[in-house]
N, C-alpha and C positions, 0 to 999 in steps of 0.2 A: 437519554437515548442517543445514541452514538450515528445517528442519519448522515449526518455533513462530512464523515470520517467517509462510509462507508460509499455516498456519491463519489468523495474526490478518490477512492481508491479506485473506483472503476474509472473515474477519468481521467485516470493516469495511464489505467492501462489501453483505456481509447485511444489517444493521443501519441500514445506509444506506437500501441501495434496497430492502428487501424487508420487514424487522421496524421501520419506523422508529416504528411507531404503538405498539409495544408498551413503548417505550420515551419517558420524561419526558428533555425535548429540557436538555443541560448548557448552562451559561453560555457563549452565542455572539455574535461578535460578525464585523461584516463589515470584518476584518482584513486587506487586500491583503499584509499582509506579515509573515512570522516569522522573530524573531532570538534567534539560543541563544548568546548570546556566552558561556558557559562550556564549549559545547561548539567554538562557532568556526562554527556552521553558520545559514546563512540561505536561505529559500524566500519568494518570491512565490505569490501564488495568481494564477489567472485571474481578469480585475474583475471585482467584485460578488459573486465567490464568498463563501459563509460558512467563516469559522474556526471549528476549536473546539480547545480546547489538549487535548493529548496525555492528561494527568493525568485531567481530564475523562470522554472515552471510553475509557478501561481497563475501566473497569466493565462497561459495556455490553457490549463485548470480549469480556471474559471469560463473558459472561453467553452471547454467542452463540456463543463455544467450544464451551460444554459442549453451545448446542442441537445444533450441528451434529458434535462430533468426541467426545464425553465426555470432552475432556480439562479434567483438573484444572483450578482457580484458579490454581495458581501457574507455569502455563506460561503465561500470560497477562503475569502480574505480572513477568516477567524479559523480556518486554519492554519495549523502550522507545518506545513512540509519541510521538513528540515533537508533532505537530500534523496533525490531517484538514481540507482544505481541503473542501465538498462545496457543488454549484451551489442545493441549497435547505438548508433548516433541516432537523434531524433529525425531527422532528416533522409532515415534510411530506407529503401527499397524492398527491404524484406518485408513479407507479410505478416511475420512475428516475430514481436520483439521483446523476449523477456525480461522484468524488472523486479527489483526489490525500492519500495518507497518505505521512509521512514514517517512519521508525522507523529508531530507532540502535541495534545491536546489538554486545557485545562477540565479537569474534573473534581466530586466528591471522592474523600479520601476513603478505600475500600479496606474490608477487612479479607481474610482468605476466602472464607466463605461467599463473601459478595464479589469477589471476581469470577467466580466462575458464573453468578448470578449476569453480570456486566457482557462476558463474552455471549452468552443467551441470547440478552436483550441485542447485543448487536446482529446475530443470526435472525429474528425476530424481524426485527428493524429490515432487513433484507428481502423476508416474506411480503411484508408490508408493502414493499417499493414493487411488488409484484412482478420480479425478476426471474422467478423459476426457480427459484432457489433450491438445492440440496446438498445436505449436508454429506461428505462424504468420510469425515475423520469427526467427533464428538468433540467437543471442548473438554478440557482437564488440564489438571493445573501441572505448570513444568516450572524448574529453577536450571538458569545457562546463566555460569559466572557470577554465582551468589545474586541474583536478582530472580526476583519471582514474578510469575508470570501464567500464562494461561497459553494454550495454543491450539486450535482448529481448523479444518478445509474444508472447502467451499466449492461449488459449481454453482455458474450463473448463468445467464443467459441475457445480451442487453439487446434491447432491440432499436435499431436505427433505420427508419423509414420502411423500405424492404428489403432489410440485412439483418438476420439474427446472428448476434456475434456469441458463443459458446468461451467461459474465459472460467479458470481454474485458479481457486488462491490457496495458498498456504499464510495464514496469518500467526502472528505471535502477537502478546499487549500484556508490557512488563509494567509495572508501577512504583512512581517514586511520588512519597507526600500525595499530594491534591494532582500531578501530571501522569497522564497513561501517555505511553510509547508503544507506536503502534507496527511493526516491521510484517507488512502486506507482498508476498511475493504473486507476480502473476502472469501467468501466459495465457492461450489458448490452449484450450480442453486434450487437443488432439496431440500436442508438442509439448504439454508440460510434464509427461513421465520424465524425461529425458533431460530435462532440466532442475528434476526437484534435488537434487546432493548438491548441483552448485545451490538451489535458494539456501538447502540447510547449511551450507559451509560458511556462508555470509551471517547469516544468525547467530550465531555458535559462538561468531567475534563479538557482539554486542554486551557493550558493557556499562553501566550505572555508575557513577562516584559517587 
């Protein structure tokens, strides 16, 4: 079950659009383009988006785990955030701030049919975390640039003290061997029409070796 993926995707997008102020913005740069050649995987951003490497926002990550889930440090640190693409700086004053996060995760190696199985279980996993979840696009399987993959959207709802925060995703989770790659795009509810062609334009670059 895909849990620890599914925490740090929303606490990216906490930390993002919601905690950004409480947090000292990491070494960012406005990178259109990320290459993990030991992993084999490359993303584009939308232009002018900011980059910040993976390594980076773990910390932060892990810091908004615990506000929102109490879970440990080290369900944090077993994942692998390779890079967050987000349309301002972390440290920004906007009250939304749209992002595409990558994360590579070690998994069992799936056949066609068990990915769409896999994408399920991670909606499932969501129910569970009793976040309100509904699904607004069905999972079904896609192939972008010869790699195959599964792709679905999501509405949540996270709640923080006396703040229900409304956050919309567009998810993609391509697979190579035993690793899922997981490209989580997400805003809030209210502002993410108007942002979905940049998530899909960024996606679209993502490639497998």
């Amino acid at each position: 079950m895909p849990l620890r993926k599914i925490v740090v995707s929303t606490a990216v997008m906490i930390a993002l659009s919601i905690s950004a102020g409480m947090f000292l913005a990491p070494l960012q740069a406005k990178s259109a383009f990320y290459d993990n050649k030991t992993m084999g995987v490359t993303l584009s951003s939308p232009d002018g988006w900011i980059a910040t490497p993976g390594e980076a926002f773990q910390g932060m990550v892990t810091k908004a785990i615990d506000d929102v889930t109490k879970t440990p440090d080290q369900a944090a640190q077993r994942m692998g955030i390779l890079v967050v693409f987000s349309q301002y700086p972390l440290n920004t004053k906007n009250t939304s701030n749209p992002s595409v996060t990558l994360v590579a995760e070690l998994i069992n190696a799936l056949s066609a049919e068990s990915k769409l199985d896999y994408a399920k279980k991670y909606l499932n996993t969501i129910n569970v975390m009793g976040s309100s979840m509904k699904v607004t696009k069905k999972a079904k399987q896609v192939t972008i640039n010869k790699c195959e993959g599964v792709t679905f959207m999501y509405e949540s709802v996270v709640n923080m003290g006396t703040l229900d925060i409304k956050l919309k995703y567009l998810v993609y989770i391509f697979f190579k061997n035993n690793v899922s790659f997981t490209i989580s795009c997400a805003d809030k509810t209210e502002t993410f029409n108007k942002n979905v062609k940049l998530f899909e334009s960024s996606v679209k670059t993502f490639t497998l070796r």
